[in-house]
C-alpha positions as CSV (number, residue, x, y, z in Angstrom):
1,X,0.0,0.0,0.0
2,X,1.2,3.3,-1.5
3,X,1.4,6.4,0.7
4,X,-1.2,7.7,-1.3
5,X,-3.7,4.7,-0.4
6,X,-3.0,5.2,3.2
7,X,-4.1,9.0,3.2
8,X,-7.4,7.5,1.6
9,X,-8.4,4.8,3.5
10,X,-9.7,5.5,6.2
11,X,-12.0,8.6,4.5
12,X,-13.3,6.4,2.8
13,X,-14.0,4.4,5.7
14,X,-15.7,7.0,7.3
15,X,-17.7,7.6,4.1
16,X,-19.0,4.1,4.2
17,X,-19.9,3.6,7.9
18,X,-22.0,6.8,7.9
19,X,-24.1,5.1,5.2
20,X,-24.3,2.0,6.6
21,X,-25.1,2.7,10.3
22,X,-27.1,5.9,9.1
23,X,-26.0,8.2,11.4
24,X,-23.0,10.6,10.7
25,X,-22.5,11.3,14.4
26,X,-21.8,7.7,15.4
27,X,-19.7,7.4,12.4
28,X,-17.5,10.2,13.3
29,X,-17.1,9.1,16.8
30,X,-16.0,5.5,15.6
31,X,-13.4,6.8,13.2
32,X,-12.3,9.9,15.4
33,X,-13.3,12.5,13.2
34,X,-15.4,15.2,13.7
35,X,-18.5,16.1,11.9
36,X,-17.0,18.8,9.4
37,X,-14.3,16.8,8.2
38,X,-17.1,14.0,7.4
39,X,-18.9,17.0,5.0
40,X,-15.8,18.4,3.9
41,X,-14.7,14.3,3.0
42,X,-18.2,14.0,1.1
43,X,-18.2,16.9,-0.9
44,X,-14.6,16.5,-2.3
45,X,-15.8,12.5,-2.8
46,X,-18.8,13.7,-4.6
47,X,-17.2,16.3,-6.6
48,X,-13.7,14.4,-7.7
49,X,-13.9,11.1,-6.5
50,X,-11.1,8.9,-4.8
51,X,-7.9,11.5,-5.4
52,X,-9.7,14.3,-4.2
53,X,-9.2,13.2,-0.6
54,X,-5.4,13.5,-0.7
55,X,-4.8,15.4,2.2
56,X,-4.1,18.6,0.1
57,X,-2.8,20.2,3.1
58,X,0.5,18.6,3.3
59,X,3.6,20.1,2.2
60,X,5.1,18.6,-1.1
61,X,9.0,17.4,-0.7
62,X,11.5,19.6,-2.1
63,X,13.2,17.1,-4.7
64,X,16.9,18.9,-4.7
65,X,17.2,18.3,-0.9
66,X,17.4,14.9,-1.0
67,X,20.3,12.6,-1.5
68,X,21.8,11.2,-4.5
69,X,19.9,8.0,-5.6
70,X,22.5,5.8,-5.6
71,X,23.1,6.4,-1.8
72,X,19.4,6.0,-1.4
73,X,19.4,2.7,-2.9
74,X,22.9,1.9,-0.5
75,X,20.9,3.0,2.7
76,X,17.7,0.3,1.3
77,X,20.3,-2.2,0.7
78,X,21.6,-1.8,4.0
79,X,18.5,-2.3,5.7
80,X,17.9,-5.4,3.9
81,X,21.6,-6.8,4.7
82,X,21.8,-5.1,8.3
83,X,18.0,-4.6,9.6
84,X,19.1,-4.4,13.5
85,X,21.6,-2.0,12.7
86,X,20.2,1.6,13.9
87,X,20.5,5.0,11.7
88,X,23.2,6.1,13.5
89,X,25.1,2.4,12.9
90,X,24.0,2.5,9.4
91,X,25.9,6.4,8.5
92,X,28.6,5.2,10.1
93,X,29.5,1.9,8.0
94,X,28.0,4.0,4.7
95,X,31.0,6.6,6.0
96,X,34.0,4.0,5.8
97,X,32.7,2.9,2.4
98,X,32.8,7.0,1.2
99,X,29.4,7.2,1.1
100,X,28.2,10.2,2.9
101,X,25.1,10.1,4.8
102,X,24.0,11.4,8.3
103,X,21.9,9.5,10.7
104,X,18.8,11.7,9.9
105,X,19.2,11.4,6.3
106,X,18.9,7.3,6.9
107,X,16.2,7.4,8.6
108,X,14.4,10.0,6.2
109,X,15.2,7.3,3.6
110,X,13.9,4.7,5.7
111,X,10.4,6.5,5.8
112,X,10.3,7.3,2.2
113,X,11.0,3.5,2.1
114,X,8.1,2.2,4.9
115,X,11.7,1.1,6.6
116,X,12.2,3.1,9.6
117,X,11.4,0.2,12.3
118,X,13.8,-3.0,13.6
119,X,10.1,-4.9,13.0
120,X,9.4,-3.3,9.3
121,X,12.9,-4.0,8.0
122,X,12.5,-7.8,9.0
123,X,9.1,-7.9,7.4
124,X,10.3,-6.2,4.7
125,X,13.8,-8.6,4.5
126,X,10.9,-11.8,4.4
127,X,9.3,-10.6,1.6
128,X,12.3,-10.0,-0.2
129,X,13.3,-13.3,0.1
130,X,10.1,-15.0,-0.3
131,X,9.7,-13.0,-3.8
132,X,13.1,-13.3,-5.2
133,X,13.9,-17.3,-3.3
134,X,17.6,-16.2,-2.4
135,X,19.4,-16.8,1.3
136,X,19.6,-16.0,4.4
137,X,23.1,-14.1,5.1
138,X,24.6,-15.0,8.8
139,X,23.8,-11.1,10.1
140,X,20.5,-11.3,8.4
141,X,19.6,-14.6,10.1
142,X,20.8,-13.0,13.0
143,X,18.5,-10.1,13.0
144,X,16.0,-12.2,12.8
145,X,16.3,-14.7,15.4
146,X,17.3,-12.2,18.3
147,X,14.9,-10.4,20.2
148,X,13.9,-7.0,19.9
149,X,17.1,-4.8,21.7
150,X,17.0,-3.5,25.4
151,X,18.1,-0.1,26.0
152,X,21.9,-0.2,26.6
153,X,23.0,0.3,30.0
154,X,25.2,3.6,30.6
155,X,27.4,3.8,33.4
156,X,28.9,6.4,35.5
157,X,32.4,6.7,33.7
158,X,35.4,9.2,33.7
159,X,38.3,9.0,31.5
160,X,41.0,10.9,30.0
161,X,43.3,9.4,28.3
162,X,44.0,5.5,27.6
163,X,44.9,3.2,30.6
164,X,42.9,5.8,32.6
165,X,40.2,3.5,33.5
166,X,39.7,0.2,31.8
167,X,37.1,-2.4,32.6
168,X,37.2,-6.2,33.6
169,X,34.2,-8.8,34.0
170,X,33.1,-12.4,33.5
171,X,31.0,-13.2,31.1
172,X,29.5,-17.2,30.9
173,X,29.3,-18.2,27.4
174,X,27.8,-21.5,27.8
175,X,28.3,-25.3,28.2
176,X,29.9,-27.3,25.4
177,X,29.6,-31.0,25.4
178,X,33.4,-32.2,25.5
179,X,35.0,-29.3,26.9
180,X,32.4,-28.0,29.9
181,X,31.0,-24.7,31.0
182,X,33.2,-21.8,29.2
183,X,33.9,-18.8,30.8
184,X,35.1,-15.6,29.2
185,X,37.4,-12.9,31.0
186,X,36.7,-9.2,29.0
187,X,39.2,-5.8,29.2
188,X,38.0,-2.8,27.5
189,X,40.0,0.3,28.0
190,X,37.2,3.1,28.3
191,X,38.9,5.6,26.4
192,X,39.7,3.9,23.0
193,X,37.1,1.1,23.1
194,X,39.9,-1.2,22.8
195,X,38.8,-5.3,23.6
196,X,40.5,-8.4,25.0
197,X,38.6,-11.1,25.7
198,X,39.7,-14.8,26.7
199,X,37.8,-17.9,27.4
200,X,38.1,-20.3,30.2
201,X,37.0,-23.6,31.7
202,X,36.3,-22.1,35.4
203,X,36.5,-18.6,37.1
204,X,38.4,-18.0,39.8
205,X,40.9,-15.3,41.1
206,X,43.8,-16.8,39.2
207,X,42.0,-17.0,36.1
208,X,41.2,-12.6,36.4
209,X,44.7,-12.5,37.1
210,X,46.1,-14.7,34.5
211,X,43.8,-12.5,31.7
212,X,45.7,-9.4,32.8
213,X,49.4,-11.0,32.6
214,X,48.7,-12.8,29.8
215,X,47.6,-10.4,27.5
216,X,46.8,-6.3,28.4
217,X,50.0,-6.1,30.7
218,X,51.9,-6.8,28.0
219,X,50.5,-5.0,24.9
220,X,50.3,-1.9,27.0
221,X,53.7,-2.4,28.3
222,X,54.5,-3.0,24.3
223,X,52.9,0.7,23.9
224,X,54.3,2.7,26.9
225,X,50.9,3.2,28.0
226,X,50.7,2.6,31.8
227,X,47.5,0.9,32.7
228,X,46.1,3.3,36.1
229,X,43.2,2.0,37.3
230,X,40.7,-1.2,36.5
231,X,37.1,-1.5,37.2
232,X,35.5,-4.5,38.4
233,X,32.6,-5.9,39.5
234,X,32.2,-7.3,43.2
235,X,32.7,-11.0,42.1
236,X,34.5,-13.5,44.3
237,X,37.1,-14.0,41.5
238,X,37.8,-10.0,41.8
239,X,37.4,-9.2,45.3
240,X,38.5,-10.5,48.5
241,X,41.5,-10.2,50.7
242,X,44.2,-8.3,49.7
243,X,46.8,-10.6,51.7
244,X,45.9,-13.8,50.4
245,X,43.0,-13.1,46.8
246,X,45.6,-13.5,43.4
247,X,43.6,-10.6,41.9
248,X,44.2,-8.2,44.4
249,X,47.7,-9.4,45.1
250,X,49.0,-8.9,41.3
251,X,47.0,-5.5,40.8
252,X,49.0,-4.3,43.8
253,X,52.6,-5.9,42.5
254,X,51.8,-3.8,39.2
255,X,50.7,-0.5,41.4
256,X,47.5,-0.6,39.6
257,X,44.2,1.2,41.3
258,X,41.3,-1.1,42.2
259,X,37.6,0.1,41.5
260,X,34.5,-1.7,42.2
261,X,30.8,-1.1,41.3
262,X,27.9,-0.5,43.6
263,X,26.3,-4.1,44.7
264,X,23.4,-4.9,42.5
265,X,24.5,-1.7,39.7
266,X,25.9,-3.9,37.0
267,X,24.9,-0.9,34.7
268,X,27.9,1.1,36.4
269,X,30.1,-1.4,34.7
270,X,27.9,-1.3,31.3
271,X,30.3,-0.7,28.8
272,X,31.3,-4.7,29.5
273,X,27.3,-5.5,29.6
274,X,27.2,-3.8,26.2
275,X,30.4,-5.6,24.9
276,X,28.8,-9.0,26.2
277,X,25.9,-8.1,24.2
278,X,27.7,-7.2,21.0
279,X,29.9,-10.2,21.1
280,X,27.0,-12.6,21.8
281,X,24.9,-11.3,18.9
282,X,28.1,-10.8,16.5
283,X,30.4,-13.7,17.5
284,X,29.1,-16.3,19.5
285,X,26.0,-16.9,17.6
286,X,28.0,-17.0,14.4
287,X,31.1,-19.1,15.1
288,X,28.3,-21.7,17.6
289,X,26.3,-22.3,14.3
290,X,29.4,-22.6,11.7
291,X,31.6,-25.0,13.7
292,X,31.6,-27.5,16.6
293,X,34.2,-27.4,18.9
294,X,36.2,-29.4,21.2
295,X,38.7,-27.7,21.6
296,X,39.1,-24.4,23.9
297,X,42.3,-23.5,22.1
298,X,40.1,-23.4,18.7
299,X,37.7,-20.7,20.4
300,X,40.3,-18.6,21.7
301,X,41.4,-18.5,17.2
302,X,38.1,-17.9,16.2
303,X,37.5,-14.9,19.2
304,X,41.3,-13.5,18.3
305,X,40.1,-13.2,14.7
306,X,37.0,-11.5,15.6
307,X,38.2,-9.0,17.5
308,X,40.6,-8.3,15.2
309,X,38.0,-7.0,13.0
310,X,35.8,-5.1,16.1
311,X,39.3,-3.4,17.3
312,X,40.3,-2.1,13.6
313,X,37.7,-2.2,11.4
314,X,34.1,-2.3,12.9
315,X,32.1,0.8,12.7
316,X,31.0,1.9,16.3
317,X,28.5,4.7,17.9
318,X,29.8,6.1,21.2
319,X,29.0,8.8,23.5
320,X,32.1,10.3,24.1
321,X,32.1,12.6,27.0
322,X,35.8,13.0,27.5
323,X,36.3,13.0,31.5
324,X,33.1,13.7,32.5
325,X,30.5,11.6,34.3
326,X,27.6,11.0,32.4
327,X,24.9,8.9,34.5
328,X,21.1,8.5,33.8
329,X,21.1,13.0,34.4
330,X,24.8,13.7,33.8
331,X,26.5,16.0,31.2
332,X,25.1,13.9,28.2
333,X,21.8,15.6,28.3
334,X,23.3,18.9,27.8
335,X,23.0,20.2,24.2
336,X,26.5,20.6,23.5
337,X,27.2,17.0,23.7
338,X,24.6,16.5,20.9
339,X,26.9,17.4,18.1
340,X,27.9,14.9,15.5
341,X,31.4,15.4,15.8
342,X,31.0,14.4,20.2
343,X,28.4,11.3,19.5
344,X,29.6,9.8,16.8
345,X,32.6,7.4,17.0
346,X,33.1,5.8,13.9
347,X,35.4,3.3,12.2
348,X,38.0,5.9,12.0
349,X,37.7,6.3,15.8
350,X,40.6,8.0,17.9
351,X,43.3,4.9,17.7
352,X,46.2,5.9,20.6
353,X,47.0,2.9,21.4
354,X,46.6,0.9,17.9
355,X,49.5,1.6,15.3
Protein backbone atom coordinates (compact mmCIF):
# COMPACT_ATOMS: atom_id res chain seq x y z
CA UNK A 1 0.00 0.00 0.00
CA UNK A 2 1.18 3.30 -1.48
CA UNK A 3 1.35 6.42 0.66
CA UNK A 4 -1.15 7.72 -1.29
CA UNK A 5 -3.72 4.67 -0.36
CA UNK A 6 -2.99 5.23 3.25
CA UNK A 7 -4.11 8.97 3.21
CA UNK A 8 -7.43 7.48 1.58
CA UNK A 9 -8.44 4.82 3.53
CA UNK A 10 -9.73 5.54 6.19
CA UNK A 11 -12.01 8.55 4.48
CA UNK A 12 -13.33 6.38 2.77
CA UNK A 13 -14.02 4.42 5.68
CA UNK A 14 -15.74 7.00 7.27
CA UNK A 15 -17.71 7.56 4.06
CA UNK A 16 -18.98 4.06 4.21
CA UNK A 17 -19.87 3.62 7.86
CA UNK A 18 -21.96 6.82 7.94
CA UNK A 19 -24.13 5.14 5.16
CA UNK A 20 -24.26 2.04 6.60
CA UNK A 21 -25.08 2.71 10.27
CA UNK A 22 -27.14 5.93 9.07
CA UNK A 23 -25.97 8.19 11.39
CA UNK A 24 -22.97 10.59 10.75
CA UNK A 25 -22.47 11.25 14.45
CA UNK A 26 -21.84 7.68 15.37
CA UNK A 27 -19.72 7.37 12.37
CA UNK A 28 -17.47 10.16 13.28
CA UNK A 29 -17.11 9.08 16.79
CA UNK A 30 -16.02 5.49 15.61
CA UNK A 31 -13.40 6.78 13.20
CA UNK A 32 -12.29 9.94 15.41
CA UNK A 33 -13.26 12.52 13.22
CA UNK A 34 -15.40 15.24 13.72
CA UNK A 35 -18.47 16.10 11.94
CA UNK A 36 -17.05 18.82 9.37
CA UNK A 37 -14.30 16.75 8.20
CA UNK A 38 -17.08 14.02 7.42
CA UNK A 39 -18.94 17.02 5.00
CA UNK A 40 -15.84 18.38 3.93
CA UNK A 41 -14.74 14.30 2.96
CA UNK A 42 -18.19 14.02 1.14
CA UNK A 43 -18.17 16.88 -0.87
CA UNK A 44 -14.56 16.52 -2.28
CA UNK A 45 -15.79 12.53 -2.83
CA UNK A 46 -18.77 13.74 -4.59
CA UNK A 47 -17.20 16.28 -6.61
CA UNK A 48 -13.71 14.44 -7.69
CA UNK A 49 -13.90 11.05 -6.55
CA UNK A 50 -11.11 8.87 -4.79
CA UNK A 51 -7.94 11.45 -5.44
CA UNK A 52 -9.69 14.29 -4.21
CA UNK A 53 -9.23 13.19 -0.64
CA UNK A 54 -5.36 13.54 -0.75
CA UNK A 55 -4.83 15.37 2.20
CA UNK A 56 -4.07 18.56 0.06
CA UNK A 57 -2.76 20.21 3.14
CA UNK A 58 0.54 18.62 3.27
CA UNK A 59 3.55 20.10 2.15
CA UNK A 60 5.15 18.63 -1.13
CA UNK A 61 9.00 17.36 -0.72
CA UNK A 62 11.52 19.64 -2.10
CA UNK A 63 13.21 17.06 -4.71
CA UNK A 64 16.87 18.87 -4.72
CA UNK A 65 17.15 18.30 -0.87
CA UNK A 66 17.39 14.92 -0.99
CA UNK A 67 20.32 12.58 -1.53
CA UNK A 68 21.81 11.24 -4.54
CA UNK A 69 19.87 7.96 -5.59
CA UNK A 70 22.54 5.81 -5.57
CA UNK A 71 23.10 6.43 -1.82
CA UNK A 72 19.41 6.02 -1.37
CA UNK A 73 19.38 2.74 -2.93
CA UNK A 74 22.87 1.94 -0.51
CA UNK A 75 20.94 3.01 2.66
CA UNK A 76 17.71 0.33 1.27
CA UNK A 77 20.29 -2.21 0.72
CA UNK A 78 21.62 -1.85 3.96
CA UNK A 79 18.47 -2.29 5.72
CA UNK A 80 17.95 -5.41 3.85
CA UNK A 81 21.62 -6.78 4.67
CA UNK A 82 21.76 -5.14 8.30
CA UNK A 83 18.03 -4.62 9.55
CA UNK A 84 19.08 -4.39 13.46
CA UNK A 85 21.55 -1.97 12.69
CA UNK A 86 20.24 1.59 13.94
CA UNK A 87 20.48 4.99 11.75
CA UNK A 88 23.22 6.13 13.45
CA UNK A 89 25.14 2.37 12.92
CA UNK A 90 23.99 2.45 9.35
CA UNK A 91 25.90 6.37 8.48
CA UNK A 92 28.64 5.22 10.09
CA UNK A 93 29.54 1.86 7.95
CA UNK A 94 27.97 3.99 4.68
CA UNK A 95 31.00 6.56 6.00
CA UNK A 96 33.97 4.00 5.84
CA UNK A 97 32.67 2.89 2.40
CA UNK A 98 32.77 6.97 1.25
CA UNK A 99 29.38 7.24 1.14
CA UNK A 100 28.18 10.18 2.92
CA UNK A 101 25.12 10.07 4.82
CA UNK A 102 23.97 11.36 8.35
CA UNK A 103 21.93 9.49 10.68
CA UNK A 104 18.80 11.67 9.94
CA UNK A 105 19.17 11.41 6.34
CA UNK A 106 18.89 7.26 6.90
CA UNK A 107 16.22 7.39 8.64
CA UNK A 108 14.39 9.96 6.15
CA UNK A 109 15.20 7.29 3.60
CA UNK A 110 13.89 4.74 5.73
CA UNK A 111 10.43 6.55 5.80
CA UNK A 112 10.27 7.29 2.16
CA UNK A 113 10.98 3.50 2.10
CA UNK A 114 8.12 2.18 4.92
CA UNK A 115 11.68 1.09 6.55
CA UNK A 116 12.15 3.11 9.59
CA UNK A 117 11.39 0.24 12.34
CA UNK A 118 13.78 -3.01 13.65
CA UNK A 119 10.08 -4.91 12.98
CA UNK A 120 9.39 -3.34 9.31
CA UNK A 121 12.93 -4.02 8.02
CA UNK A 122 12.49 -7.77 9.03
CA UNK A 123 9.05 -7.92 7.43
CA UNK A 124 10.29 -6.17 4.68
CA UNK A 125 13.82 -8.57 4.45
CA UNK A 126 10.88 -11.84 4.43
CA UNK A 127 9.31 -10.63 1.60
CA UNK A 128 12.26 -9.96 -0.21
CA UNK A 129 13.31 -13.28 0.05
CA UNK A 130 10.12 -14.99 -0.29
CA UNK A 131 9.74 -13.04 -3.76
CA UNK A 132 13.13 -13.30 -5.17
CA UNK A 133 13.93 -17.33 -3.29
CA UNK A 134 17.62 -16.19 -2.38
CA UNK A 135 19.38 -16.76 1.31
CA UNK A 136 19.60 -16.01 4.40
CA UNK A 137 23.08 -14.06 5.15
CA UNK A 138 24.62 -14.97 8.82
CA UNK A 139 23.84 -11.15 10.08
CA UNK A 140 20.54 -11.29 8.37
CA UNK A 141 19.58 -14.60 10.15
CA UNK A 142 20.81 -13.00 13.03
CA UNK A 143 18.47 -10.10 12.96
CA UNK A 144 15.98 -12.18 12.78
CA UNK A 145 16.29 -14.73 15.38
CA UNK A 146 17.32 -12.21 18.29
CA UNK A 147 14.87 -10.35 20.22
CA UNK A 148 13.94 -6.96 19.90
CA UNK A 149 17.07 -4.76 21.70
CA UNK A 150 16.95 -3.55 25.44
CA UNK A 151 18.08 -0.13 26.01
CA UNK A 152 21.92 -0.19 26.57
CA UNK A 153 23.02 0.33 29.99
CA UNK A 154 25.24 3.64 30.58
CA UNK A 155 27.44 3.81 33.41
CA UNK A 156 28.92 6.39 35.49
CA UNK A 157 32.37 6.69 33.74
CA UNK A 158 35.41 9.21 33.72
CA UNK A 159 38.34 9.01 31.46
CA UNK A 160 40.95 10.94 30.01
CA UNK A 161 43.32 9.43 28.28
CA UNK A 162 44.04 5.46 27.59
CA UNK A 163 44.92 3.16 30.61
CA UNK A 164 42.89 5.80 32.64
CA UNK A 165 40.17 3.52 33.49
CA UNK A 166 39.69 0.19 31.84
CA UNK A 167 37.06 -2.42 32.59
CA UNK A 168 37.22 -6.17 33.55
CA UNK A 169 34.17 -8.79 34.04
CA UNK A 170 33.12 -12.38 33.50
CA UNK A 171 31.03 -13.23 31.14
CA UNK A 172 29.51 -17.18 30.91
CA UNK A 173 29.31 -18.24 27.38
CA UNK A 174 27.81 -21.51 27.81
CA UNK A 175 28.27 -25.29 28.17
CA UNK A 176 29.91 -27.33 25.40
CA UNK A 177 29.64 -30.97 25.43
CA UNK A 178 33.36 -32.16 25.46
CA UNK A 179 34.96 -29.29 26.87
CA UNK A 180 32.44 -27.97 29.90
CA UNK A 181 30.96 -24.75 30.97
CA UNK A 182 33.17 -21.77 29.19
CA UNK A 183 33.86 -18.83 30.81
CA UNK A 184 35.09 -15.55 29.21
CA UNK A 185 37.44 -12.92 30.96
CA UNK A 186 36.74 -9.24 29.01
CA UNK A 187 39.18 -5.77 29.23
CA UNK A 188 37.98 -2.79 27.47
CA UNK A 189 40.03 0.29 28.03
CA UNK A 190 37.18 3.09 28.32
CA UNK A 191 38.87 5.62 26.39
CA UNK A 192 39.66 3.87 23.03
CA UNK A 193 37.12 1.08 23.13
CA UNK A 194 39.90 -1.21 22.77
CA UNK A 195 38.76 -5.27 23.56
CA UNK A 196 40.48 -8.38 25.01
CA UNK A 197 38.58 -11.12 25.66
CA UNK A 198 39.69 -14.83 26.70
CA UNK A 199 37.83 -17.92 27.39
CA UNK A 200 38.11 -20.33 30.21
CA UNK A 201 37.01 -23.61 31.74
CA UNK A 202 36.35 -22.07 35.36
CA UNK A 203 36.49 -18.59 37.07
CA UNK A 204 38.44 -17.95 39.84
CA UNK A 205 40.86 -15.27 41.13
CA UNK A 206 43.83 -16.82 39.25
CA UNK A 207 41.99 -16.99 36.07
CA UNK A 208 41.20 -12.58 36.41
CA UNK A 209 44.70 -12.51 37.05
CA UNK A 210 46.11 -14.70 34.50
CA UNK A 211 43.81 -12.50 31.75
CA UNK A 212 45.70 -9.35 32.76
CA UNK A 213 49.43 -11.04 32.55
CA UNK A 214 48.70 -12.80 29.75
CA UNK A 215 47.56 -10.38 27.45
CA UNK A 216 46.83 -6.26 28.36
CA UNK A 217 50.03 -6.06 30.68
CA UNK A 218 51.87 -6.85 27.98
CA UNK A 219 50.54 -5.01 24.90
CA UNK A 220 50.25 -1.89 27.03
CA UNK A 221 53.70 -2.44 28.27
CA UNK A 222 54.47 -3.05 24.27
CA UNK A 223 52.87 0.67 23.89
CA UNK A 224 54.30 2.70 26.93
CA UNK A 225 50.90 3.24 28.01
CA UNK A 226 50.70 2.57 31.82
CA UNK A 227 47.46 0.93 32.73
CA UNK A 228 46.13 3.32 36.12
CA UNK A 229 43.21 2.01 37.35
CA UNK A 230 40.75 -1.21 36.51
CA UNK A 231 37.07 -1.53 37.18
CA UNK A 232 35.45 -4.52 38.37
CA UNK A 233 32.61 -5.94 39.51
CA UNK A 234 32.22 -7.34 43.15
CA UNK A 235 32.67 -10.97 42.15
CA UNK A 236 34.51 -13.47 44.25
CA UNK A 237 37.13 -13.99 41.49
CA UNK A 238 37.77 -9.97 41.79
CA UNK A 239 37.39 -9.20 45.32
CA UNK A 240 38.48 -10.48 48.48
CA UNK A 241 41.52 -10.24 50.71
CA UNK A 242 44.24 -8.29 49.67
CA UNK A 243 46.79 -10.63 51.66
CA UNK A 244 45.94 -13.84 50.42
CA UNK A 245 43.03 -13.14 46.81
CA UNK A 246 45.64 -13.53 43.45
CA UNK A 247 43.57 -10.63 41.94
CA UNK A 248 44.21 -8.19 44.42
CA UNK A 249 47.71 -9.38 45.10
CA UNK A 250 49.00 -8.86 41.27
CA UNK A 251 46.99 -5.53 40.83
CA UNK A 252 49.01 -4.34 43.77
CA UNK A 253 52.59 -5.91 42.51
CA UNK A 254 51.77 -3.78 39.22
CA UNK A 255 50.75 -0.51 41.45
CA UNK A 256 47.54 -0.57 39.58
CA UNK A 257 44.19 1.24 41.29
CA UNK A 258 41.34 -1.12 42.23
CA UNK A 259 37.61 0.10 41.54
CA UNK A 260 34.48 -1.69 42.22
CA UNK A 261 30.82 -1.05 41.31
CA UNK A 262 27.88 -0.52 43.59
CA UNK A 263 26.33 -4.11 44.72
CA UNK A 264 23.38 -4.88 42.46
CA UNK A 265 24.46 -1.70 39.69
CA UNK A 266 25.87 -3.89 37.02
CA UNK A 267 24.90 -0.93 34.74
CA UNK A 268 27.94 1.06 36.42
CA UNK A 269 30.07 -1.44 34.65
CA UNK A 270 27.90 -1.28 31.30
CA UNK A 271 30.29 -0.71 28.82
CA UNK A 272 31.33 -4.68 29.49
CA UNK A 273 27.31 -5.51 29.61
CA UNK A 274 27.17 -3.84 26.23
CA UNK A 275 30.43 -5.62 24.93
CA UNK A 276 28.81 -8.99 26.15
CA UNK A 277 25.88 -8.12 24.16
CA UNK A 278 27.67 -7.15 20.96
CA UNK A 279 29.87 -10.16 21.10
CA UNK A 280 26.95 -12.57 21.77
CA UNK A 281 24.88 -11.35 18.87
CA UNK A 282 28.14 -10.82 16.54
CA UNK A 283 30.45 -13.66 17.51
CA UNK A 284 29.13 -16.29 19.51
CA UNK A 285 26.02 -16.95 17.62
CA UNK A 286 28.01 -17.03 14.45
CA UNK A 287 31.12 -19.07 15.10
CA UNK A 288 28.26 -21.73 17.57
CA UNK A 289 26.28 -22.28 14.33
CA UNK A 290 29.42 -22.61 11.71
CA UNK A 291 31.56 -25.04 13.71
CA UNK A 292 31.63 -27.47 16.57
CA UNK A 293 34.21 -27.36 18.87
CA UNK A 294 36.15 -29.39 21.18
CA UNK A 295 38.74 -27.68 21.62
CA UNK A 296 39.11 -24.42 23.90
CA UNK A 297 42.26 -23.46 22.12
CA UNK A 298 40.13 -23.42 18.70
CA UNK A 299 37.69 -20.68 20.37
CA UNK A 300 40.28 -18.55 21.67
CA UNK A 301 41.40 -18.48 17.16
CA UNK A 302 38.08 -17.86 16.16
CA UNK A 303 37.54 -14.91 19.20
CA UNK A 304 41.30 -13.51 18.31
CA UNK A 305 40.13 -13.24 14.68
CA UNK A 306 36.99 -11.55 15.64
CA UNK A 307 38.24 -9.05 17.49
CA UNK A 308 40.63 -8.27 15.18
CA UNK A 309 37.98 -6.96 13.03
CA UNK A 310 35.78 -5.10 16.11
CA UNK A 311 39.27 -3.38 17.25
CA UNK A 312 40.29 -2.14 13.59
CA UNK A 313 37.72 -2.17 11.39
CA UNK A 314 34.06 -2.33 12.87
CA UNK A 315 32.08 0.77 12.68
CA UNK A 316 31.01 1.86 16.33
CA UNK A 317 28.52 4.72 17.86
CA UNK A 318 29.76 6.09 21.19
CA UNK A 319 28.98 8.79 23.46
CA UNK A 320 32.07 10.35 24.08
CA UNK A 321 32.11 12.55 27.04
CA UNK A 322 35.80 12.98 27.52
CA UNK A 323 36.29 13.04 31.48
CA UNK A 324 33.08 13.74 32.48
CA UNK A 325 30.45 11.61 34.26
CA UNK A 326 27.59 11.00 32.41
CA UNK A 327 24.88 8.91 34.54
CA UNK A 328 21.08 8.46 33.76
CA UNK A 329 21.06 13.05 34.40
CA UNK A 330 24.81 13.67 33.77
CA UNK A 331 26.53 15.99 31.17
CA UNK A 332 25.13 13.87 28.18
CA UNK A 333 21.77 15.60 28.29
CA UNK A 334 23.28 18.89 27.76
CA UNK A 335 22.96 20.18 24.16
CA UNK A 336 26.49 20.60 23.49
CA UNK A 337 27.15 17.05 23.71
CA UNK A 338 24.64 16.46 20.94
CA UNK A 339 26.94 17.44 18.06
CA UNK A 340 27.86 14.90 15.50
CA UNK A 341 31.36 15.40 15.83
CA UNK A 342 30.97 14.44 20.19
CA UNK A 343 28.35 11.25 19.55
CA UNK A 344 29.65 9.82 16.79
CA UNK A 345 32.59 7.39 17.03
CA UNK A 346 33.11 5.80 13.86
CA UNK A 347 35.37 3.28 12.21
CA UNK A 348 38.00 5.87 11.96
CA UNK A 349 37.67 6.34 15.78
CA UNK A 350 40.61 7.97 17.91
CA UNK A 351 43.28 4.95 17.73
CA UNK A 352 46.21 5.95 20.56
CA UNK A 353 47.05 2.94 21.43
CA UNK A 354 46.62 0.90 17.92
CA UNK A 355 49.51 1.62 15.28
Amino acid sequence: MNQTAKIIKPKLGLLELAKQLGNVQQACKVMGYSRDSYYRFKKLYEQGGELALQEISRKKPIEKNRVEPHIEQAVVNMAYEYPAYGQHRVANQLRQEGIMVSGSGVRSIWLRHDLESFKKRLIALETKVAQEGCVFTENQLQALEKAKASKEAHGEIETHHPGYLCAQDTYYVGHIKGIGKIYQQTFIDTYSRLAFAKVYTEKNSLIAADMLNDKELPFFDSEQVPLLRILTDQGTEYNGHKESHAYELYLNLEDIEHTKTKAYSPQTNGICERFHKTMKTECYDILFRRKIYTQLSEIQNDIEQWLEFYNRERAHSVNIVMGRHHGKHGMMQRGWLRKSNWRIYFAHRTRILLK
